[in-house]
C-alpha positions in Angstrom: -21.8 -33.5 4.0 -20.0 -30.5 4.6 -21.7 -27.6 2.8 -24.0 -29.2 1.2 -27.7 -29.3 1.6 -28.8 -32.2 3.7 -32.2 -32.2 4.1 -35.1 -29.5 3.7 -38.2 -29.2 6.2 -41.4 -27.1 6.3 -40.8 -24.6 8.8 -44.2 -23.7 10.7 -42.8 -20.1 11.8 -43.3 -16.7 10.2 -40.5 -14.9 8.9 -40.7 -11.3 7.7 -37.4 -12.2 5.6 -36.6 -14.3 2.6 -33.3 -16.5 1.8 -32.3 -16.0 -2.3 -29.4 -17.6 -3.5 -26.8 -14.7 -4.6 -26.3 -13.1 -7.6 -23.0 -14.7 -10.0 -22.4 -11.7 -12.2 -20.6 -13.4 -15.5 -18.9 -10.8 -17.3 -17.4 -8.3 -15.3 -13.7 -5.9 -15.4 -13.2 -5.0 -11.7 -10.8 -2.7 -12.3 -12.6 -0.6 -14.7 -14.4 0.3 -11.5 -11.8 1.8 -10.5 -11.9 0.0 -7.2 -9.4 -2.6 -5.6 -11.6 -6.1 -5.8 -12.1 -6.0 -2.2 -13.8 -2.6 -2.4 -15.3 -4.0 -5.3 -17.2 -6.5 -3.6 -17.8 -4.7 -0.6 -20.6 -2.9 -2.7 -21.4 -5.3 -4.7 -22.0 -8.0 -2.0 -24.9 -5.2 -0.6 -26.5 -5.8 -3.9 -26.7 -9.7 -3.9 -23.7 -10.2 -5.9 -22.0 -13.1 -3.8 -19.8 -13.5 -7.1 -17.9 -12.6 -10.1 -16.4 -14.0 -12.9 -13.8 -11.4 -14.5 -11.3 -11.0 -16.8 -8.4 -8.8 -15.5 -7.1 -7.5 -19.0 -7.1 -3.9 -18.0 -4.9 -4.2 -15.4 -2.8 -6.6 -17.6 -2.5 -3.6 -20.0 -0.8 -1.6 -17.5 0.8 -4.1 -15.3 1.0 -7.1 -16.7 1.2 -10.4 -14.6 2.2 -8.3 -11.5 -1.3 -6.5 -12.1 -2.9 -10.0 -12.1 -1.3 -11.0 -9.5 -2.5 -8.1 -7.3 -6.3 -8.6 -7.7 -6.0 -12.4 -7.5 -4.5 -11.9 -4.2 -6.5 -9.2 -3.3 -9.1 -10.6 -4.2 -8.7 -13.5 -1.8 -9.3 -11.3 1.4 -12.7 -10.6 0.4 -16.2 -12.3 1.3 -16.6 -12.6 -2.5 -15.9 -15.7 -5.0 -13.9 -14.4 -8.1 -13.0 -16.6 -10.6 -10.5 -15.0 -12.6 -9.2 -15.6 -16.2 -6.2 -15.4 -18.3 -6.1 -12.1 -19.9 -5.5 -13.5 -23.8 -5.1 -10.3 -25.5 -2.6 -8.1 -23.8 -2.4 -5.7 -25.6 -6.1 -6.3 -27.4 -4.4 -4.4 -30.7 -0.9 -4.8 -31.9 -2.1 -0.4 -32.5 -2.8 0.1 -29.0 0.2 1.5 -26.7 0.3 -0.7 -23.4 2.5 -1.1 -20.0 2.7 -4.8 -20.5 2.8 -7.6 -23.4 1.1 -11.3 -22.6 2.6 -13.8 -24.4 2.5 -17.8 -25.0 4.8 -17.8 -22.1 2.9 -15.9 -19.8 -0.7 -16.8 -20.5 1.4 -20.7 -19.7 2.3 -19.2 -16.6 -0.9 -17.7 -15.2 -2.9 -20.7 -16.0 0.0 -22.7 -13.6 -2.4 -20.9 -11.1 -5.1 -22.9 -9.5 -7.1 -19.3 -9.1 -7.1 -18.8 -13.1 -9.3 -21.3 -14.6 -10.0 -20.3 -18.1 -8.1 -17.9 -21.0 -10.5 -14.3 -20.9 -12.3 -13.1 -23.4 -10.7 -13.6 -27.5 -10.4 -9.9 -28.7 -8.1 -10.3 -31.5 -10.4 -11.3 -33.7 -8.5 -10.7 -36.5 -5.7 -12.6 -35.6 -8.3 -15.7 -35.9 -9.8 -14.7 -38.8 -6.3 -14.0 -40.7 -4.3 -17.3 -39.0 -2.1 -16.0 -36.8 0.1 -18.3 -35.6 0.7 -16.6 -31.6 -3.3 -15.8 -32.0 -3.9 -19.8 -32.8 -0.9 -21.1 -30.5 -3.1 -19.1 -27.4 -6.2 -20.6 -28.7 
């Protein structure tokens, strides 16, 4: 029973602490923090944040997989649980100017990854809303 709770007892001491269970933030973007997710966490785990669910699109913009990549493994030297996602809409606009371009073929390849669970946050809206085949074929 390895990490798991096996059995709870009344406890007859004082504390003057309390154990809480730690705060899962669900929508975040590290890196518009400007901070590495290591640094990241180090202030948010003073907070009560023990974890993070974040869609790296941002740095996808710039960087592309590579960017990914980077906080995933950074990511993994810290106390803190991310769970990452596959940015879907890299660029979010076909009008915005970007270092980087996620495909069919790349959103494939970053869910290969067992840290990538999920495809991020749908931004092209109108892509759904008009039928786009690449906006249907990542959906």
């Amino acid at each position: 029973m390895e990490n798991k709770i096996s059995k709870i007892e009344e406890c007859s001491e004082d504390f003057d602490s309390y154990i809480i269970p730690g705060f899962i933030d669900a929508h975040v973007h590290v890196e518009s923090s400007m901070l590495t997710p290591v640094e990241f966490a180090r202030t948010a785990i003073l907070h009560g944040t023990v974890a993070v669910v974040t869609d790296p699109h941002e740095i996808a913009n710039v960087l592309g997989i590579a960017g990914v990549n980077f906080m995933i493994e950074n990511g993994k030297i810290s106390p803190m649980k991310f769970y990452f996602s596959a940015p879907s809409c890299v660029p979010a606009t076909p009008f915005e100017t970007s270092g980087a371009k996620l495909g069919i073929a790349e959103l494939d390849e970053l869910l290969q990854r067992d840290e990538i669970k999920y495809l991020g946050e749908f931004m092209n809206y109108p892509g759904v809303i008009h039928d786009d085949e690449e906006v249907n074929a990542k959906l």
